[in-house]
C-alpha positions in Angstrom: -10.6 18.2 -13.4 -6.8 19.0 -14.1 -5.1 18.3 -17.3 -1.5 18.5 -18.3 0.5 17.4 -21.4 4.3 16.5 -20.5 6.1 18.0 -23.4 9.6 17.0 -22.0 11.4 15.1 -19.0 13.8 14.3 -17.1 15.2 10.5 -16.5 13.5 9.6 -13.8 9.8 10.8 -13.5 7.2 8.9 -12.3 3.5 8.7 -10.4 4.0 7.9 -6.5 2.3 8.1 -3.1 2.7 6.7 -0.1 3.0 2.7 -1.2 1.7 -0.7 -0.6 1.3 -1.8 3.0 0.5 -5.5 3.6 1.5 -7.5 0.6 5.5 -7.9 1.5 4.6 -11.5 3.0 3.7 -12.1 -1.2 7.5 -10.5 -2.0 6.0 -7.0 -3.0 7.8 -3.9 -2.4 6.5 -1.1 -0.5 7.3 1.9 -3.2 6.4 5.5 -2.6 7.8 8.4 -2.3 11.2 8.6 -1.4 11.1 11.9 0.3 7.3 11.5 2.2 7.4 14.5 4.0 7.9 16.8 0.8 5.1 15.2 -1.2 2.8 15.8 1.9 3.6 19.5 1.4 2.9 19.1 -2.5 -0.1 18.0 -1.6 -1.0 20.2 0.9 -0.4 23.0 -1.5 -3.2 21.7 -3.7 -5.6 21.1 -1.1 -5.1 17.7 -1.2 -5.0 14.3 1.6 -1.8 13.8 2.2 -1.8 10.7 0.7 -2.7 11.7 -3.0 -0.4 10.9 -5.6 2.3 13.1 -7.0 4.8 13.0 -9.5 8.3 12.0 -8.3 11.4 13.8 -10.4 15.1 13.4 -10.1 18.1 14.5 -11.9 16.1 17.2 -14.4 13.2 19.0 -14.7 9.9 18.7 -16.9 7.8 20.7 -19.0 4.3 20.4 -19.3 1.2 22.5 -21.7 -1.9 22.7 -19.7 -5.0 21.2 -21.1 -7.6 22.3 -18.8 -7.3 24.8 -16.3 -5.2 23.2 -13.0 -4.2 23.6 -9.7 0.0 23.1 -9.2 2.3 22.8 -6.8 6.3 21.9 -7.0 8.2 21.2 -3.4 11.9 20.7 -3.8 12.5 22.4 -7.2 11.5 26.4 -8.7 8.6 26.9 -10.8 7.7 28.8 -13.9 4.7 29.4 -15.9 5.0 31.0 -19.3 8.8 32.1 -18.6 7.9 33.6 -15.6 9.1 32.6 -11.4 6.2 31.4 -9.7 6.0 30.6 -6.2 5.5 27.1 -4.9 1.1 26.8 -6.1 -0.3 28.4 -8.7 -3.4 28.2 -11.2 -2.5 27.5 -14.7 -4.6 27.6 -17.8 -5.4 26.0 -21.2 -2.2 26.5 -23.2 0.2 27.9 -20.3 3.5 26.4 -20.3 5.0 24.9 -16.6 8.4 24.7 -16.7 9.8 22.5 -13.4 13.6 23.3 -12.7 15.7 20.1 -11.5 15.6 19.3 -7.7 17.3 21.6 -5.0 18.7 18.1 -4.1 17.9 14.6 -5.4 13.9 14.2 -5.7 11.4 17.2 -5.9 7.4 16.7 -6.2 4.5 17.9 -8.9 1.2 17.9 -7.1 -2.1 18.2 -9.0 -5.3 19.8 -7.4 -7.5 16.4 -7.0 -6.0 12.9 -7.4 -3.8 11.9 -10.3 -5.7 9.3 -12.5 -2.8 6.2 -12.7 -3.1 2.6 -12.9 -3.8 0.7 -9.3 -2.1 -1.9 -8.0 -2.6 -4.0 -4.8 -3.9 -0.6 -3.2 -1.6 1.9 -4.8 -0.9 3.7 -7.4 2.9 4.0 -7.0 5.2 2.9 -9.6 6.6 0.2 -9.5 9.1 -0.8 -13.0 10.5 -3.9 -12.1 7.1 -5.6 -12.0 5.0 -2.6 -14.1 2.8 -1.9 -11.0 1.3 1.3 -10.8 2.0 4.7 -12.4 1.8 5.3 -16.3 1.4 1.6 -17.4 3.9 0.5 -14.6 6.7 3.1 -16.4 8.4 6.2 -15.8 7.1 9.2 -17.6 7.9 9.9 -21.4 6.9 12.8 -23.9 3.4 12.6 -24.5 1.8 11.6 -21.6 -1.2 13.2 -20.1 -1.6 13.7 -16.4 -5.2 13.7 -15.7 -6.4 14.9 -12.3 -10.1 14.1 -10.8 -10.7 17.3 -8.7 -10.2 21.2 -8.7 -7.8 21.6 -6.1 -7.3 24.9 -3.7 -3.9 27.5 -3.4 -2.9 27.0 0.0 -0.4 29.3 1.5 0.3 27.7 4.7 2.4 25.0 4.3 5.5 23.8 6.2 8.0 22.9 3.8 10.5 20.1 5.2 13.9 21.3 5.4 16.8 19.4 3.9 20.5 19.6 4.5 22.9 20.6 1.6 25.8 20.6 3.5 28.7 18.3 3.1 27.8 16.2 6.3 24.4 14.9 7.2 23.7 13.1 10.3 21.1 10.4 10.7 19.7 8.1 13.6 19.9 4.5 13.5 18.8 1.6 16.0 20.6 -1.7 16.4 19.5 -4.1 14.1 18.9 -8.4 15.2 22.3 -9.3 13.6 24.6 -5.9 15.4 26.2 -8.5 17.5 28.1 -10.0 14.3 30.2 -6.9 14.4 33.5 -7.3 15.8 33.8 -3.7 17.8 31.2 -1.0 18.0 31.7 1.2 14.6 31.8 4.9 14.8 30.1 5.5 11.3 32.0 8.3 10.9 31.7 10.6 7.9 30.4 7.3 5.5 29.8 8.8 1.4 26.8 8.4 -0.7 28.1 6.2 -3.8 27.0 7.0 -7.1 25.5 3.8 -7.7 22.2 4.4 -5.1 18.5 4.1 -6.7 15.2 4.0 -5.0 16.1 0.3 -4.0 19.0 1.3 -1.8 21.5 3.5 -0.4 25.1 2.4 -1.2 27.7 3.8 1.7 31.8 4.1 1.1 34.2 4.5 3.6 36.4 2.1 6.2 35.2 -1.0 6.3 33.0 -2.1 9.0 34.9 -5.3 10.7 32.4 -8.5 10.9 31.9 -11.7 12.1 30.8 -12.3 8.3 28.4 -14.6 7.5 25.2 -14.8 5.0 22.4 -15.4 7.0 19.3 -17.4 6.6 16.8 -15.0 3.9 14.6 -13.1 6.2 13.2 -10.0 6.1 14.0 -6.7 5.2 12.4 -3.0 5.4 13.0 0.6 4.0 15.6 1.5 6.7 17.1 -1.7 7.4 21.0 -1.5 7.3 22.5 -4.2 5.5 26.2 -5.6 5.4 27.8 -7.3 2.4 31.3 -9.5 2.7 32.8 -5.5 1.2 32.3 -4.1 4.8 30.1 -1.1 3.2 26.5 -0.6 4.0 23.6 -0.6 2.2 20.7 1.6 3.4 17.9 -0.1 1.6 14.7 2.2 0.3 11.5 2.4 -0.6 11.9 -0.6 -3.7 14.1 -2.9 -1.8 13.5 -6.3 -2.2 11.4 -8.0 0.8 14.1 -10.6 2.1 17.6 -10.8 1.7 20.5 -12.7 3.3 23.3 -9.9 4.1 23.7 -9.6 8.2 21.0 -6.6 8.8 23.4 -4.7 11.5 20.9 -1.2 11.9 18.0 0.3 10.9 17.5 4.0 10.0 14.8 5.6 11.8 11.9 6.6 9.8 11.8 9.7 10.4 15.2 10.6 8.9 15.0 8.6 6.0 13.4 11.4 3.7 16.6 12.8 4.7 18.8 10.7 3.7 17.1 10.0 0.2 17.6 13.6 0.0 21.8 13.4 -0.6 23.4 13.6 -3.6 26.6 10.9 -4.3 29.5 12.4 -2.3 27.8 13.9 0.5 28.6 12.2 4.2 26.6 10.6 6.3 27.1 10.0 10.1 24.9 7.5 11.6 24.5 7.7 15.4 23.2 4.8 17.0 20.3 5.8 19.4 19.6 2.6 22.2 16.1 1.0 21.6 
């Protein structure tokens, strides 16, 4: 068993694997991690399934005081136990102090040797705020908690970390989506910007306006990766916490594979989606 006291953290913190599958027909997001490929490699650090939960970070760091002794990992931001660099796992013991740098990009993972005790809902234990599923009581977390683990955990050494793009310009692949055909000539999604204003819920794009036959259309449903396309002309990418339906033209959809990628990019970056035919 692992044990680590969070003495301070960032913003946005909070208990996530791979989400809930199946309950979208009841209007329940699927959640998870927003970068999937990274937590596996947290995960796999520890000795882990794949699937175990981790904790999610963005924007800053946290600090924890280990409890009992643990196995660690951190993908996607530097690590350092008692003031000194650490490499991606390491053992830590009753009283050392972990100190997690902010991400490298947007999101970077804490695994924990053995699965991270957190409140179940409908088969995960992912957080979810806006309904208080999962996680720490449904919440992000806060100075004070304790992050229990169940297991012992292992130091791995071979692990394939994913890479991520920190340059200006990141492409992505999309498919056509049911309503493409509203658009009134074949966009070039050139060189689009991340907007400030993107969450876990979606993606919010700035650039030229994408030219439509505009009309809401009937509520139906939506996935991480679906491309949406408000009355503005500027796309929304939804994400893991999108809603289950909506009524915006749904024009694309982001292949899954390159959606850890583009949860990856920090506001300002460009993205260039290139249609691939399906």
């Amino acid at each position: 068993m692992g044990r680590l006291s969070v003495i301070k953290t960032g913003p946005i913190a909070t208990v996530q694997d791979f989400g809930r599958f199946g309950y979208r027909r009841y209007g329940i997001p699927q959640s998870g991690a927003m970068d999937r490929q990274m937590m596996i490699a947290a995960n796999q650090f520890v000795g882990n399934p794949e699937n175990f939960p981790v904790i999610e970070f963005a924007l800053m760091g946290i600090e924890l005081e280990a409890l009992e002794e643990t196995v660690i990992s951190v993908v996607g931001a530097s690590l350092k136990v008692n003031g000194q660099v650490k490499g991606k796992c390491e053992k830590v013991s009753v009283g050392d102090k972990v100190s997690v740098s902010s991400p490298m990009f947007v999101y970077g993972y804490l695994g924990m040797g053995g699965s991270i005790q957190a409140k179940e809902d409908f088969g995960s234990v992912s957080t979810y705020e806006r309904a208080g599923f999962g996680g720490m009581d449904g919440r992000r977390l806060q100075t004070g908690d304790v992050l229990v683990s169940n297991g012992e955990g292992e130091i791995s050494v071979q692990v394939d970390i994913p890479t991520r793009e920190n340059a200006e310009l990141v492409t992505i692949r999309i498919m056509k989506g049911p309503e493409w055909n509203l658009l009134k000539e074949l966009p070039s999604f050139e060189s689009f910007q991340v907007d400030g204003s993107s969450d876990r819920m979606g993606i919010r794009l700035t650039g030229a306006r994408l030219a439509c036959d505009y009309q809401e259309i009937a509520s139906s449903a939506v996935i991480p990766g679906t491309i949406q396309l408000p009355a503005d002309g500027q796309p929304i990418i939804l994400m893991n916490d999108c809603q289950t339906t909506g009524g915006y033209p749904r024009i694309g959809k982001v292949f899954v594979e390159d959606l850890g990628r583009l949860a990856q990019m920090k506001p300002g970056k460009k993205v260039r989606m290139v249609r691939v035919e399906n």
